[in-house]
C-alpha positions as CSV (number, residue, x, y, z in Angstrom):
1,X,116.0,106.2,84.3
2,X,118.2,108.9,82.7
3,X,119.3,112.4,83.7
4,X,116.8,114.0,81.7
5,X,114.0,112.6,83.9
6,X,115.4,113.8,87.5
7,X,112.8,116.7,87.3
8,X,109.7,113.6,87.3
9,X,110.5,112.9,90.7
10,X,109.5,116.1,92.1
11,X,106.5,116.1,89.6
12,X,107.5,118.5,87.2
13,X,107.5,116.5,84.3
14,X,105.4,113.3,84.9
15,X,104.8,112.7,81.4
16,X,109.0,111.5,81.1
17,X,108.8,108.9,83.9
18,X,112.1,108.1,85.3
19,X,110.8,104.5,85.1
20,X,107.7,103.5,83.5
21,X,108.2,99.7,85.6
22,X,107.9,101.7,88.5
23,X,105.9,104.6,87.8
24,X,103.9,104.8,91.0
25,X,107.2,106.1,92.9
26,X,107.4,109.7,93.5
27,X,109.5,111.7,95.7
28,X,108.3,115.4,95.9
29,X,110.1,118.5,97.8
30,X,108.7,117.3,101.6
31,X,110.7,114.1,101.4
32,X,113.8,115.6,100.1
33,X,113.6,118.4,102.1
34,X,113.1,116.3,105.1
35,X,116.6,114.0,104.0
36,X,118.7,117.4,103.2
37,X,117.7,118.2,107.0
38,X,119.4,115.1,108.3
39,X,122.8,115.2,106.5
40,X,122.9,118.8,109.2
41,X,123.4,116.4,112.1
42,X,127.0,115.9,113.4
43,X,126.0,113.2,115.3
44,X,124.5,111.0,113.0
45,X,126.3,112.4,109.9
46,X,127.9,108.9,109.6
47,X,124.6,106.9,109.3
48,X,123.3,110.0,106.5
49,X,126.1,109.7,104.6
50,X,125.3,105.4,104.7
51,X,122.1,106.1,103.5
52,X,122.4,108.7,101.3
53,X,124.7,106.2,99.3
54,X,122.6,103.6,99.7
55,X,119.9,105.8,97.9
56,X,122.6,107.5,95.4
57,X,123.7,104.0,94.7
58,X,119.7,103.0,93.6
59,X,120.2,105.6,91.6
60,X,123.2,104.8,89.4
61,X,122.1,101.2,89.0
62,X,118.6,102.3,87.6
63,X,119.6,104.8,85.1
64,X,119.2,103.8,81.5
65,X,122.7,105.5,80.1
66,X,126.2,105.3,81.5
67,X,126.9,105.0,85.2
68,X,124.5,102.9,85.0
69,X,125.0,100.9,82.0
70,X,128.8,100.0,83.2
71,X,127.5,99.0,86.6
72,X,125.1,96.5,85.1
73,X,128.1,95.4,82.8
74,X,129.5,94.0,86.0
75,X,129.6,90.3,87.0
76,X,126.4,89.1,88.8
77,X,125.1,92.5,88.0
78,X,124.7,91.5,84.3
79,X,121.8,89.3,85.6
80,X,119.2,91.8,86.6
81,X,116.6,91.6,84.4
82,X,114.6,95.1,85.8
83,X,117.1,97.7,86.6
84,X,114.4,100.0,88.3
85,X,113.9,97.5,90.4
86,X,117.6,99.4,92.3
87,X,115.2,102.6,92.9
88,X,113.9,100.3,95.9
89,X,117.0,100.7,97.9
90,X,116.8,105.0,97.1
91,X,113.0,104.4,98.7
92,X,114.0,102.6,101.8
93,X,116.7,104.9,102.0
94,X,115.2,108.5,101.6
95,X,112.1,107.5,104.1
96,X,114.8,106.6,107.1
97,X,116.8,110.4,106.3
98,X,113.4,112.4,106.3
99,X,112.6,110.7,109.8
100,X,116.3,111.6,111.1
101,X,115.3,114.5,109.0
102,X,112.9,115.3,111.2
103,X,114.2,115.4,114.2
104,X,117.2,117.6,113.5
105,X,114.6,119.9,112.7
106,X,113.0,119.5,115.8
107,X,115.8,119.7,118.2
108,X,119.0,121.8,116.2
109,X,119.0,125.2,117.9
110,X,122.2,126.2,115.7
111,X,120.5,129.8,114.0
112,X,123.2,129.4,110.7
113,X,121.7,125.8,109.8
114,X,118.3,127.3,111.0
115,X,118.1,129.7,108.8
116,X,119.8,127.9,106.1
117,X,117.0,125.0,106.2
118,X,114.2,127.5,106.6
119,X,115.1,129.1,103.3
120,X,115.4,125.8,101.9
121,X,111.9,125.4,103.4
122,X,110.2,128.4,101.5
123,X,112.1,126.9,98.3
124,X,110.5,123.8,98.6
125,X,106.7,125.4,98.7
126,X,107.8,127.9,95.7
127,X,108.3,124.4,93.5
128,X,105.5,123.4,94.4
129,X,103.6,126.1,92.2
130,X,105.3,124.9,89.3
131,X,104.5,121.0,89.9
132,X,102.3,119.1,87.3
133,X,101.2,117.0,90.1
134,X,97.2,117.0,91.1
135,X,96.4,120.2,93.5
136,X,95.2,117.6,96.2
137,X,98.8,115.7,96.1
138,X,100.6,119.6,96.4
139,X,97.9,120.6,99.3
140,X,99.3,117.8,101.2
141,X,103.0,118.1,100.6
142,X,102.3,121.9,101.3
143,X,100.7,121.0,104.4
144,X,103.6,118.7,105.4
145,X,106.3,121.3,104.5
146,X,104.8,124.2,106.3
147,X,104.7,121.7,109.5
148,X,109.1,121.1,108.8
149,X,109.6,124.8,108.4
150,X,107.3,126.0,111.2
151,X,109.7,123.6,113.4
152,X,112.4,125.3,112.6
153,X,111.2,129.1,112.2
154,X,112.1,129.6,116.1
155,X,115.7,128.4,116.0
156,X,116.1,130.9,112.8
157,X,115.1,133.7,114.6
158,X,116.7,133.1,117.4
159,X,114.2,132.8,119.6
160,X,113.9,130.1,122.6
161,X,112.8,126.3,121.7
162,X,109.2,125.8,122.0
163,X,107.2,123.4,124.0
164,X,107.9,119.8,123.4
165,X,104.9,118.7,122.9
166,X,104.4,121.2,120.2
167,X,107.5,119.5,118.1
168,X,105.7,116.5,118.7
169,X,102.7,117.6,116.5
170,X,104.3,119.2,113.8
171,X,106.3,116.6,113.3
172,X,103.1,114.1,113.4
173,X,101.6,116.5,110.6
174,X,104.5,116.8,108.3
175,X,104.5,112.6,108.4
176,X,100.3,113.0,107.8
177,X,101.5,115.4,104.4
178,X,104.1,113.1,103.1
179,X,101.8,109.7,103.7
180,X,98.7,111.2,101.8
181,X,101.1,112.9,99.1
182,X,102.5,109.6,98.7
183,X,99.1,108.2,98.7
184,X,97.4,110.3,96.5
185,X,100.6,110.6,93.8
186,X,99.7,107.1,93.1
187,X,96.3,106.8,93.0
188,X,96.2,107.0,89.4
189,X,98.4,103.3,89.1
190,X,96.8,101.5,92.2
191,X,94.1,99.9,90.7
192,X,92.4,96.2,91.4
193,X,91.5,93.7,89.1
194,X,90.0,90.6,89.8
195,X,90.8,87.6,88.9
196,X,88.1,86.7,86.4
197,X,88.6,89.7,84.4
198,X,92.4,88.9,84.2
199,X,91.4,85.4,82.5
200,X,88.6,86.8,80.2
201,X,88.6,86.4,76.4
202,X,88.0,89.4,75.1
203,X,85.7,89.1,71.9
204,X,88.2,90.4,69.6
205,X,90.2,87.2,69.7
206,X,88.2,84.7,70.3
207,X,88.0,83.7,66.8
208,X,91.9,83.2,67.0
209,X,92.5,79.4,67.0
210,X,90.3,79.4,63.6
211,X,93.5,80.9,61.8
212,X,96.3,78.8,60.7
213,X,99.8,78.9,62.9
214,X,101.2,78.4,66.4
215,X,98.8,79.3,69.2
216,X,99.1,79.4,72.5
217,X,96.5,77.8,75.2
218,X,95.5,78.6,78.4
219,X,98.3,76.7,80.3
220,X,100.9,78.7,77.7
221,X,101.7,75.4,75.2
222,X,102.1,76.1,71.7
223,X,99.8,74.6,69.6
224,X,100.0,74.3,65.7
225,X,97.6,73.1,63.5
226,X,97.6,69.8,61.9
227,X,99.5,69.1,59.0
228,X,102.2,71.5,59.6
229,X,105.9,70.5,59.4
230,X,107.2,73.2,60.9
């Protein structure tokens, strides 16, 4: 992962995967969103700022160039063999802020932070024009984002908190939007293959051992033919 593919995780340029090892991760403008929401919190600002290094720190460890490179130089770190496999702390991380995420939207009533995350909000659905991802995986981080900013709308304008159970199924909807944009962002890697097609000869080498040189059988030995010295 290098700088020049930040933009693929909101789906703007999914042709320059941040990680092709990982290329069914994806990240759009709900879960971020979401995660910006929790570092508001006072209360909990401690445990955001923990897991907002964790993820920054999946990050740096998974990028192709320098930070990363240096990281990777380090003892025991010069033993990882796939560096995107780091982006799994930033994915355990981001989920946990978007759900403390959230609920700051939910329950702030401070009108400055209000505001400021509503606009943040409208931003959010604006990218979304401009992302290369399928209409059907925008629908439903539209849907989910329009549930985040229509808890918040009433603290913006000032006006009094709404009904709790209310919060309850917003919330519910924006975690619906981000599950089947999740979902439907990687429908295009998830994909089964059984067994038997796994171990199946294809035609167009089956005429290999006939050919002089080391070949491999099915249990991964090296074969050579006879009357080789090498």
């Amino acid at each position: 992962m290098n700088l020049s593919a930040v933009s693929s995780s909101l789906g703007l340029s999914p042709e320059d995967s941040g990680t092709g090892y990982l290329s069914s991760l994806y990240a759009g403008p709900l879960l971020f969103f979401a995660a910006v929401a929790a570092c508001t919190a006072r209360e909990r600002r401690r445990l955001a700022i923990l897991l907002g290094t964790v993820a920054a720190a999946g990050v740096l460890l998974a990028m192709a160039g320098a930070p990363g490179s240096w990281l990777r130089a380090l003892p025991f770190l010069d033993r990882v063999r796939y560096p995107a496999k780091a982006l799994a702390w930033t994915f355990f991380a981001l989920p946990m802020l978007a759900g403390l995420g959230a609920d700051e939207l939910r329950f702030d009533r401070d009108r400055k932070r209000a505001v400021f995350l509503a606009a943040a909000g409208m931003a959010g659905l604006v990218l979304l024009l401009f992302s290369r991802q399928p209409i059907e995986t925008r629908l439903a981080e539209a849907f989910g984002l329009a549930a985040l900013v229509l808890l918040v709308l009433p603290a913006a304008a000032g006006a009094p908190p709404g009904s709790e159970g209310r919060g309850a199924v917003l919330e519910a909807a924006a975690a619906l939007g981000l599950l089947a944009a999740l979902f439907l962002a990687g429908r295009p890697v998830l994909r089964f293959a059984p067994e038997s097609e796994i171990r199946r000869i294809v035609p167009a080498v089956r005429s290999l051992p006939r050919f002089p040189g080391p070949h491999s059988d099915a249990s991964g030995n090296t074969a050579r033919p006879l009357g080789s010295s090498r």
